[in-house]
N, C-alpha and C positions, 0 to 999 in steps of 0.2 A: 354807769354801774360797773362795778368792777369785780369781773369772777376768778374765782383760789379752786382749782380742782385739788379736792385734800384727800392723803391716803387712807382708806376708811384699815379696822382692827383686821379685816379680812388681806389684807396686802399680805399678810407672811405665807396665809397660805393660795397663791399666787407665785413662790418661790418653785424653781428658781428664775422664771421668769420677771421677776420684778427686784432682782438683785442689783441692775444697773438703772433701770427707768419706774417714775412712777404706774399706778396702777394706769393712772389715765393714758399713757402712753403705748398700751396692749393695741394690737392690732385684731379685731375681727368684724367677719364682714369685709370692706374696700377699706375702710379708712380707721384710722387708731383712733380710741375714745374720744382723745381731748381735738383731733380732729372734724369728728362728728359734732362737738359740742360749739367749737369755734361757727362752722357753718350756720348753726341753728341759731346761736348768738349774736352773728356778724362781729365779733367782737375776739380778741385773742387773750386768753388765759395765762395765769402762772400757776403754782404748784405749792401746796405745802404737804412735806414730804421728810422720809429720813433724812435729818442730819448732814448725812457723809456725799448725799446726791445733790445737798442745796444751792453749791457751787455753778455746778450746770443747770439746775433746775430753780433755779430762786423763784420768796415769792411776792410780789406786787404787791402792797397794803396801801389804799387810801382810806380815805373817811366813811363811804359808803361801798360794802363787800357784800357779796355774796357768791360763799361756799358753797362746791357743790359735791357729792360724793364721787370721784375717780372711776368707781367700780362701775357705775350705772350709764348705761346708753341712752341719749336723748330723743326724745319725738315728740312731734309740733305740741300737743296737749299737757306736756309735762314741762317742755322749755314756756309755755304759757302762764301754768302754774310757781313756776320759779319765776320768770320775771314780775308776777305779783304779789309779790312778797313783801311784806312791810318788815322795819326795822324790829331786831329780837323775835322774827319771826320765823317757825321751823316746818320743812315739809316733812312727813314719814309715813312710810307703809309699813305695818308689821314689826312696828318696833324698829324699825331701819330708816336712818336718818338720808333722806334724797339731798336737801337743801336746807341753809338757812342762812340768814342774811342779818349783818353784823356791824357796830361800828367800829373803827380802827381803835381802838380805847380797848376793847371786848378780845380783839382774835386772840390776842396770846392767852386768854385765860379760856378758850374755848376746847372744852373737852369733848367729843364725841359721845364718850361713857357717862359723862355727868352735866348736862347742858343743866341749870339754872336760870330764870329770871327769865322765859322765852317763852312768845306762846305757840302752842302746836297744834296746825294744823295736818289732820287727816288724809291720805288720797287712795282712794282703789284703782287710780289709774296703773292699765298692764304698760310694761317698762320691759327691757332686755338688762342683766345684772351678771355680774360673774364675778362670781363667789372663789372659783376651783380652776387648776389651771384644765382638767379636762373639759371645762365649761365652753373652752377657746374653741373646739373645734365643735362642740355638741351642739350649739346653740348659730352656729357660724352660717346656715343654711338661713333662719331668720334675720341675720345682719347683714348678712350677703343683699338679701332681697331688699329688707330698708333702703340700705345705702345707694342700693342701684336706683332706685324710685329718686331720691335725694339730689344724687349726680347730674341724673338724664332728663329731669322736670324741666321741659318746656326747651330740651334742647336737641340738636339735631346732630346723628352717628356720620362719621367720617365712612363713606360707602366703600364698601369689598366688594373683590375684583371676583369674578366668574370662574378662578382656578378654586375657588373654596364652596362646599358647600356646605351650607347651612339650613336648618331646622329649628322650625318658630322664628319667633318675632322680638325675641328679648335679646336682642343683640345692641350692644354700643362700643364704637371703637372711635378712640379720643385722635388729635393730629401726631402723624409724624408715627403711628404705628401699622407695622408691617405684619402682614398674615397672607399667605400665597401655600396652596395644596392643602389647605385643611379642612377638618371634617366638624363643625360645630352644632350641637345639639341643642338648643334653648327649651325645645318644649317641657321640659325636665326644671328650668327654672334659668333667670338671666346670666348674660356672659359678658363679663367689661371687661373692656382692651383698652389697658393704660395707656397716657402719652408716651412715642417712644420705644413702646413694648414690643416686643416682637413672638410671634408664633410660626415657626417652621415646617416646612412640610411634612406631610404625613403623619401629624399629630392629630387626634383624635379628644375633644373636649365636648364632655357633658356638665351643663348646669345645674346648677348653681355655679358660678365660679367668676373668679376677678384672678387679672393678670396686672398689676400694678404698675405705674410708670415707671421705664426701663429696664424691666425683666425683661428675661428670655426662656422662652419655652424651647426645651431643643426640639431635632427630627424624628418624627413618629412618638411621641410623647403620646401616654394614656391619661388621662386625667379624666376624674370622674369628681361631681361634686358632693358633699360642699368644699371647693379647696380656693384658699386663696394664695398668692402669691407674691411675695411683699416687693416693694420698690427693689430694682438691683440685683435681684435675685435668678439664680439659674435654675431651670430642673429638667432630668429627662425621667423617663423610666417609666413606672408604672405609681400613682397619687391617686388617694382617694381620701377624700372629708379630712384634709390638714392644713395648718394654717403654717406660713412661713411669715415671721416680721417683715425680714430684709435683708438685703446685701449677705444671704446667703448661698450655697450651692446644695444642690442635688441632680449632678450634671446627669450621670449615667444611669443604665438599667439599674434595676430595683426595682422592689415595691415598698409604699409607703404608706401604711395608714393610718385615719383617726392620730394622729399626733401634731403636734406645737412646736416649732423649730424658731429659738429667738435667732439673734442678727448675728454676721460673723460666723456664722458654722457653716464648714464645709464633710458633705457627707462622702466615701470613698465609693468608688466604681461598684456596684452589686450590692452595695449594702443594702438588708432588710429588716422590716420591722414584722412580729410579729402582731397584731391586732386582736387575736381571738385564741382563747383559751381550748386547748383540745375537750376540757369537759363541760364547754360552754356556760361557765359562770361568771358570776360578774367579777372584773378585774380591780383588781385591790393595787394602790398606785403609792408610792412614798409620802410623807405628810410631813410637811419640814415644823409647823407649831407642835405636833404628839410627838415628832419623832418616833414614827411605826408610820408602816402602812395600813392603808385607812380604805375603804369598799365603797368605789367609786358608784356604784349601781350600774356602771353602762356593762352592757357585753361587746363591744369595742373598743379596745383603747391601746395606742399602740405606746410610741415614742414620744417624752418631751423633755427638751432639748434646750438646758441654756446658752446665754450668748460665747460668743469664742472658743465655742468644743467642737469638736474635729474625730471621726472616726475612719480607721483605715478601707482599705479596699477587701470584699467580701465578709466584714462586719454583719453581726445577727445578732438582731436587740429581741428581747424576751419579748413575753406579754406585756404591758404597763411597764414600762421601765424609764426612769429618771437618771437624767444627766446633769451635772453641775453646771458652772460658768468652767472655762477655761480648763477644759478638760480634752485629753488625746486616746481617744480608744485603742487597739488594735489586739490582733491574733486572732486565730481561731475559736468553734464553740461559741454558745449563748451566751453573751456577756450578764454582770451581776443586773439585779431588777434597781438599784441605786448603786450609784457611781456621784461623792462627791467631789465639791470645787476643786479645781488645782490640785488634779490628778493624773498619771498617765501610767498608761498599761491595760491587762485586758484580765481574760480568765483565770491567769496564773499570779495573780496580783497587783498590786499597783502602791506606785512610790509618790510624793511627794514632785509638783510639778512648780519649777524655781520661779518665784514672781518675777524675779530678773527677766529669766527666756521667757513666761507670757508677756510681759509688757513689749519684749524685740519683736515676737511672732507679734501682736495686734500691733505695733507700728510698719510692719512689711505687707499685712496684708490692709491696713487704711492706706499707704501709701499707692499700693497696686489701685486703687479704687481715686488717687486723687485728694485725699485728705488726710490733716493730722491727728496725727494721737497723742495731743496734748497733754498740760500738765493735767490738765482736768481729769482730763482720763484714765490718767497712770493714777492721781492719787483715789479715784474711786475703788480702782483694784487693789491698789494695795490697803484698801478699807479693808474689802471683802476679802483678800486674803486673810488678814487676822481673823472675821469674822466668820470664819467658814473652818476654822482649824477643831473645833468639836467632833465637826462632823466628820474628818480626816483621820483623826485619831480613833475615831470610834471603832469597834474589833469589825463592825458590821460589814465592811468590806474587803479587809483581808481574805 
């Protein structure tokens, strides 16, 4: 059988987070959707997805398919129900399509919005789905906990050394990761320690939480869950309930909370976010399909953060505040609540940031990490630069 994770109507508002990768490619919990879904499938996936990504992301079609929705997070009763799935056969909850299995004759005519000629079957099975990008971190304390079940089923933690002390029993640390003078709390919910990873002393971790393979936690790091912390990625300071993709930084003091930080962004020395409204209401966050901001319902919600944005040192993000792809903060004062694509500058304005200089800046910093930023790469961006110029133009940020 052959699985297509496909972008459901909900991908836009997922932006900017899903400007360079499909929906299935989000990280929450330990592992990224289409990872979670490879495990449960034993089998590896391709993508049907915008256009302008299908270069990197292509999609596999044989004779016998089946789709599956990007958005949705898999568990044993649901991957059970999808593999029984016969030909022209659809799963949905709520008017919301899970699955449906197809023959290669069919895909291209297959619309999400208007499926004909298919029978549908029903499910009340409860699922993990993310609709929103605040979804990422809201929801992250339940995939935290899945994942870790998934990872550590029937196997045995690489044992820590007597300079750390630990609290409960939900601890697993993969080979080749280092943790020496730290303070770990599990009773609170589990703590995975990726292949690799490393945790410094004097850092202080409460669960929920995952440390991915080859981050680094710096010295004395506060981290409170649910936070996860993606492959590659640095942090110190002070985290609580945020999700990091990858191969990003947040080396120094700060605090950071309730927010989403995709790959490639580095945060500057003191930068803060703030998370909660002084009149404790619920925070209303940017909505890239209305264009307006839109009322999230949480009374938390800090920062989110697309990939290859960068903000200076002692940076202050509002409440709910949105950041594009490839974007440079800096200066003084509460930066604006939306800041779009290929931008730079801070309070007092911001100019036009030259696709030229991002594509040199993201080939010096994949370089520093050991890899290239191929053509692939440069022409995704220079998609989204065309594709992001509305919202540049628009007065809303001057």
């Amino acid at each position: 059988m052959n699985y297509i994770l496909f972008d459901s109507f909900r991908r836009s508002s997922l932006l900017p987070l899903t400007y360079i990768r499909p929906v299935a490619d989000i990280r929450i919990g330990i592992l990224t959707i289409r990872e979670k879904w490879e495990k449960y499938l034993e089998a590896e996936t391709s993508t049907l997805t915008e256009d302008y990504l299908g270069e990197k992301y292509p999609i596999r079609e044989e004779d016998d398919n089946v789709m599956i929705n990007g958005s949705i997070c898999p568990n044993p009763t649901l991957v059970k129900k999808i593999q029984a799935l016969k030909n022209n056969e659809v799963l949905v909850k709520d008017e919301s399509i899970i699955a449906m299995r197809v023959e290669k004759t069919d895909l291209e005519n297959t619309d999400e919005d208007n499926i004909q000629g298919v029978n549908v079957i029903e499910t009340d099975n409860d699922f993990l789905k993310i609709d929103h990008t605040w979804e990422i971190f809201s929801k992250n304390d339940r995939a935290l906990r899945e994942d870790f079940m998934l990872l550590t089923k029937n196997r045995k933690s690489k044992k820590l050394s007597s300079s750390n002390r630990v609290m409960g029993d939900m601890v697993f640390v993969e080979e080749g990761a280092k943790v020496e003078g730290v303070s770990i709390n599990s009773t609170t919910g589990p703590v995975y320690i990726g292949r690799d990873a490393e945790i410094m002393e004097g850092s202080m971790i409460r669960g929920p939480f995952a440390l991915c393979n080859n981050a680094i936690v710096k010295m004395s790091a506060k981290i409170y869950g649910a936070t996860t912390i993606g492959p590659y990625s640095k942090v110190g300071g002070e985290i609580s309930n945020s999700v990091i993709f990858g191969y990003s930084n947040k080396v120094h003091d700060g605090f950071m909370g309730n927010s989403v930080i995709g790959e490639w962004c580095n945060l500057g020395a003191d930068t803060n976010t703030s998370n909660l409204k002084n009149n404790y209401e619920s925070v209303k966050l940017w909505d890239f399909p209305d264009q307006t901001f839109v009322d999230t319902g949480e009374q938390f919600c800090g920062l989110i953060m697309g990939d290859h944005s960068k903000c200076g040192i002692n940076t202050m993000f509002n409440t709910g505040t949105v950041v594009g792809i490839n974007v440079n903060v800096f200066g003084s004062g509460y930066q604006r609540n939306f800041i779009p694509s290929f931008t730079w500058g801070g309070t007092s304005g911001f100019r036009t940031f030259d696709i030229k200089k991002a594509i040199q800046v993201a080939k010096i910093v994949f370089a520093r990490r050991g890899l290239d930023f191929d053509e692939t790469e440069i022409n995704i961006l220079n998609a989204l630069f065309n594709m992001t110029l509305d919202n540049r133009e628009s007065k809303i940020y001057i």
